[in-house]
C-alpha positions in Angstrom: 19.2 205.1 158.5 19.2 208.4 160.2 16.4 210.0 162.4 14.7 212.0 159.5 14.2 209.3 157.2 13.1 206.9 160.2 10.5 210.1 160.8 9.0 209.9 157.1 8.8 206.2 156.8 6.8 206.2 160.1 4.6 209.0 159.0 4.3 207.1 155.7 3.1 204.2 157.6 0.7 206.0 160.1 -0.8 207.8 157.2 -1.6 204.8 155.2 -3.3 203.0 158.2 -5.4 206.1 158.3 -6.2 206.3 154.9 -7.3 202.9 154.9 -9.5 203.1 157.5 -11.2 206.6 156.3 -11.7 204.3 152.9 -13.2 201.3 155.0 -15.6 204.1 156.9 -16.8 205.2 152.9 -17.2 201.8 151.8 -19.4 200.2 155.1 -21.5 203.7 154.7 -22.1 202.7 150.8 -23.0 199.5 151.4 -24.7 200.6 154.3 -26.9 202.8 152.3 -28.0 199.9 149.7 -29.1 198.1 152.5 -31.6 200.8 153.3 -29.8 201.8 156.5 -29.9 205.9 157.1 -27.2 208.0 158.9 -24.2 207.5 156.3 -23.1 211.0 156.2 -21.6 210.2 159.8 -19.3 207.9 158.2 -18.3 210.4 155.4 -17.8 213.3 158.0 -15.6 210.7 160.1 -13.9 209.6 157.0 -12.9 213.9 155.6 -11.5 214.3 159.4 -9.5 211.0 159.1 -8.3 212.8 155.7 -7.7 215.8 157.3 -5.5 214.2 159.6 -3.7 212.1 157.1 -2.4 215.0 155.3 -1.1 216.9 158.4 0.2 213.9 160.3 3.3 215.3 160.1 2.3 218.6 162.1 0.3 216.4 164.9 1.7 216.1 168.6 3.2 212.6 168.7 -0.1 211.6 171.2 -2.6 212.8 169.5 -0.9 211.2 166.2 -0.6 207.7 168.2 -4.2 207.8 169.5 -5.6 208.4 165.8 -3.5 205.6 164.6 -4.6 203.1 167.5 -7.9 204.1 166.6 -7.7 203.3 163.0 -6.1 199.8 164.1 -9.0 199.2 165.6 -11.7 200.0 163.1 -9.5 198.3 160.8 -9.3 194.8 162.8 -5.5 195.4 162.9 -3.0 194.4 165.9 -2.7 197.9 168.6 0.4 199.3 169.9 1.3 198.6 173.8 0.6 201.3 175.5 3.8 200.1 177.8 6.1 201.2 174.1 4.2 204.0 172.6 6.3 207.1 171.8 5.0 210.3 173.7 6.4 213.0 175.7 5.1 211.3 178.9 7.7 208.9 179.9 
């Protein structure tokens, strides 16, 4: 496997944990809503950034893409990274 195609199924990845976790932020605010609880645009506006960085992963400095990604983990309830392995410029 070469380095580009290592590149686009690590993006592939990165993006789908993000996706999910902008879809988990619409459905809490749904449900959140039928339970009488106010505030659920938040969730939506947090939810279109989380799109917006989806679709321009690829663009994203590689720390700024990690942190998003860790950050998703977590609203997700999903294993995070070590910070000891992540991949950024500061080595």
């Amino acid at each position: 496997m070469n380095q580009h195609e290592r590149r686009t199924i690590e993006l592939r990845a990165d993006r789908d944990v993000i996706e999910r976790a902008a879809a988990r932020l619409r459905s809490d605010a749904i449900r959140a809503g039928y339970a009488g609880l106010q505030h659920q645009h938040i969730a939506f506006a947090l939810a279109l950034i989380l799109d917006e960085l989806a679709r321009h992963l690829a663009d994203l400095d590689r720390a700024v893409r990690w942190q998003a990604v860790q950050s998703c983990r977590l609203l997700l309830g999903e294993q995070l990274d070590s910070p000891q392995i992540r991949r950024t410029r500061r080595r």
